[in-house]
C-alpha positions in Angstrom: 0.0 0.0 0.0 1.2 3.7 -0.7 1.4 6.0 1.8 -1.0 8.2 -0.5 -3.8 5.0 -0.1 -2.8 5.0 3.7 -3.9 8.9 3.8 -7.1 8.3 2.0 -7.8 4.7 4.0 -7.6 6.7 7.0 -9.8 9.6 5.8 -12.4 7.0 4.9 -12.1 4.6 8.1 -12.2 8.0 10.2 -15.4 9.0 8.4 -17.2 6.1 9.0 -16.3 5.7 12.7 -17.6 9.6 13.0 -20.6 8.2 10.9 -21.5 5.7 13.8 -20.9 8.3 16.7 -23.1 10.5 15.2 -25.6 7.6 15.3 -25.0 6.9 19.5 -25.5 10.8 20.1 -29.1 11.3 22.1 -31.2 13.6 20.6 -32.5 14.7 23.7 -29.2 15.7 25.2 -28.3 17.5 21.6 -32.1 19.4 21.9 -31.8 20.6 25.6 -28.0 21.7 24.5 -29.3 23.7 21.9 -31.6 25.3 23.6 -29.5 25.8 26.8 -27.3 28.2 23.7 -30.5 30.0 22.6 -31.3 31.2 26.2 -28.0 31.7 27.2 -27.1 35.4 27.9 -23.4 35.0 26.8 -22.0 31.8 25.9 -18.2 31.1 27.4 -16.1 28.3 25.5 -12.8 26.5 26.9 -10.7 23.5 26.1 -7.4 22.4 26.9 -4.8 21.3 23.7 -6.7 20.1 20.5 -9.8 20.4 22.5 -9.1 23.9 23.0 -8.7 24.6 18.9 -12.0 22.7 18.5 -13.3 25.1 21.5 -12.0 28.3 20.0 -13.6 27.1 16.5 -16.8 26.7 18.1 -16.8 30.0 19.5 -16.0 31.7 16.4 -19.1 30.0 14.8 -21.8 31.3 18.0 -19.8 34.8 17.2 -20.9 34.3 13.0 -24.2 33.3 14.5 -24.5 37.3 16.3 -24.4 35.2 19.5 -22.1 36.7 22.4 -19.7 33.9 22.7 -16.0 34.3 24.4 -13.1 32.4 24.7 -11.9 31.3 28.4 -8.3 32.6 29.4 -8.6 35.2 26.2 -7.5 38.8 27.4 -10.8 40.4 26.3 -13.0 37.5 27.7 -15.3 39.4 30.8 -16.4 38.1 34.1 -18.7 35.0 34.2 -22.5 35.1 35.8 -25.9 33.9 36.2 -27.4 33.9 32.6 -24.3 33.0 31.2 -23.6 29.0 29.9 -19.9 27.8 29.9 -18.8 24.9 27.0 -16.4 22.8 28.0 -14.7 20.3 25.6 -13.0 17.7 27.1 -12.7 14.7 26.2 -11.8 12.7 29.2 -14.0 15.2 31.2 -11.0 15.3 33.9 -9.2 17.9 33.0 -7.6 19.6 35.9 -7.7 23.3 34.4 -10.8 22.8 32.8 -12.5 20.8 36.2 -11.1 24.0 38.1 -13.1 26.3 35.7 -16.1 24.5 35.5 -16.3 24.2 38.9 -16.0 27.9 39.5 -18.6 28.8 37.2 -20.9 26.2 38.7 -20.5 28.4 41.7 -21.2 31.3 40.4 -24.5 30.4 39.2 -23.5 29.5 35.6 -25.0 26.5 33.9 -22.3 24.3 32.5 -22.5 22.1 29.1 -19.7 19.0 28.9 -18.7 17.8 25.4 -17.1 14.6 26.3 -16.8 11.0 25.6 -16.9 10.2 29.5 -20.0 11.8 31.3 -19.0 9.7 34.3 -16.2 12.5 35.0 -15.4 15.1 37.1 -16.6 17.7 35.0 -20.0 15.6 34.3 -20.8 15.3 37.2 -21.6 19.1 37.4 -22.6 19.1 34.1 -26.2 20.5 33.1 -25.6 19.4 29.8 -23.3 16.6 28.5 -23.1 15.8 25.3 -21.2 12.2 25.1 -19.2 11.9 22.0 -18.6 7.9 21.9 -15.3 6.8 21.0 -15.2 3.2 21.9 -14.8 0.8 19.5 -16.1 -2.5 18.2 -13.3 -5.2 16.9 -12.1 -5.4 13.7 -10.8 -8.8 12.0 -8.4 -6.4 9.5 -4.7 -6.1 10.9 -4.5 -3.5 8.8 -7.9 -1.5 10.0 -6.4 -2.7 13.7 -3.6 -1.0 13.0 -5.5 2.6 11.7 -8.2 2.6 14.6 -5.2 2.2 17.5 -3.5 5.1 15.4 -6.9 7.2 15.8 -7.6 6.6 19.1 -4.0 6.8 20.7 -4.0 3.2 21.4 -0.7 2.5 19.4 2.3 3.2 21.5 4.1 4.9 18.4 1.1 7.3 18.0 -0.2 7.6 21.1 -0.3 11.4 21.1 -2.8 11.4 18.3 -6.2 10.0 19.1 -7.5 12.0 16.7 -11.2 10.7 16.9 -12.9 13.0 19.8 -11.2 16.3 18.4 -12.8 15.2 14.8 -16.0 14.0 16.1 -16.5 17.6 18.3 -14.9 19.7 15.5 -17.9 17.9 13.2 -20.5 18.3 16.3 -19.9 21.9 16.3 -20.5 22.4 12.9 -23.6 20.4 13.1 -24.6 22.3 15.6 -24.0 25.6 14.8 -26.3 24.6 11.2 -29.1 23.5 13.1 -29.3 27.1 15.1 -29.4 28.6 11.8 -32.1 26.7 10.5 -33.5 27.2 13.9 -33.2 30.5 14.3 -33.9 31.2 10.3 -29.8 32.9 9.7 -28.4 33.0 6.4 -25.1 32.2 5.5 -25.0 36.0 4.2 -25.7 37.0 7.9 -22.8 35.4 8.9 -20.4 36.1 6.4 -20.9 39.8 7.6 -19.7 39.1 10.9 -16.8 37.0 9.6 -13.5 39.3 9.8 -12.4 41.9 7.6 -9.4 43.0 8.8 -7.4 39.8 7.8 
């Protein structure tokens, strides 16, 4: 196999495998998340490492939507309160900076929202949201898709930095989400593009 066919194997193994997470999310947890966003005052995202990219992406997206979103730990990013909902994306929900956070917020009055793939964690715990991104996997008789699922999930000890699966899956969840506010909330892509940046 050429590494170009290993590229494209992966792309199409990785979009299956988001394929049948997408299936696992509950609708109800997606619906009360959705509208947890809508009633929000001002929506606060935060994520640590690849998480935090997939965080910051998210937030840029509520921001395109004329929602008031901010970035946790940004320089600009104001003072949490009651009203307010605070993202977190984490996918072990255990993050100690991000637990910290959460946990704050929770005592200010602030409803939180988990995106994880353990809802049994310290974060979900508190959570009034959770949205469990599913990353287990079912066995494979291929050595060689064996070999490409341990290399998504960071089960293989020469890649196990990647696991690349929860970032994807959120990054795609996002997205999904932020297309069923606009349906929702009747936005066109024209609105947003306005609000996209011109000073690039």
């Amino acid at each position: 196999m050429t590494h170009g066919a290993s590229v494209k194997n992966m792309m199409s193994l990785m979009a299956s495998r988001i394929d049948a997470i997408a299936r696992q999310i509950s609708s109800g947890e997606i619906d009360a998340f959705l509208a947890a966003i809508l009633d929000a005052k001002r929506i606060y995202v935060m994520g640590a490492g690849r998480s935090g990219l997939v965080a910051k992406s998210f937030a840029m997206r509520l921001m395109h939507m004329g929602l008031t979103s901010y970035v946790v730990g940004e320089t600009i990013t104001p003072a949490i309160g009651e009203g307010d909902l605070i993202v977190a994306f984490s996918g072990s929900g255990n993050t100690k900076t991000i637990g910290d956070i959460a946990e704050t917020a929770k005592s200010l009055g602030v409803k939180v929202a988990l995106i994880s793939s353990n809802p049994d964690s310290r974060i979900g715990k508190i959570a009034d949201f959770v949205i469990k991104i599913e990353t287990q996997r079912d066995p494979v008789s291929c050595d060689a898709h064996e070999y490409e699922i341990r290399q998504m999930l960071g089960e293989h000890r020469s890649f196990a930095p990647l696991g690349t699966i929860f970032e994807t899956s959120s990054l795609m969840f996002g997205d999904a989400v932020i297309s069923t506010l606009m349906d929702m909330t009747k936005t066109e892509e024209s609105d947003l593009k306005r609000r996209h940046t011109n000073i690039e």
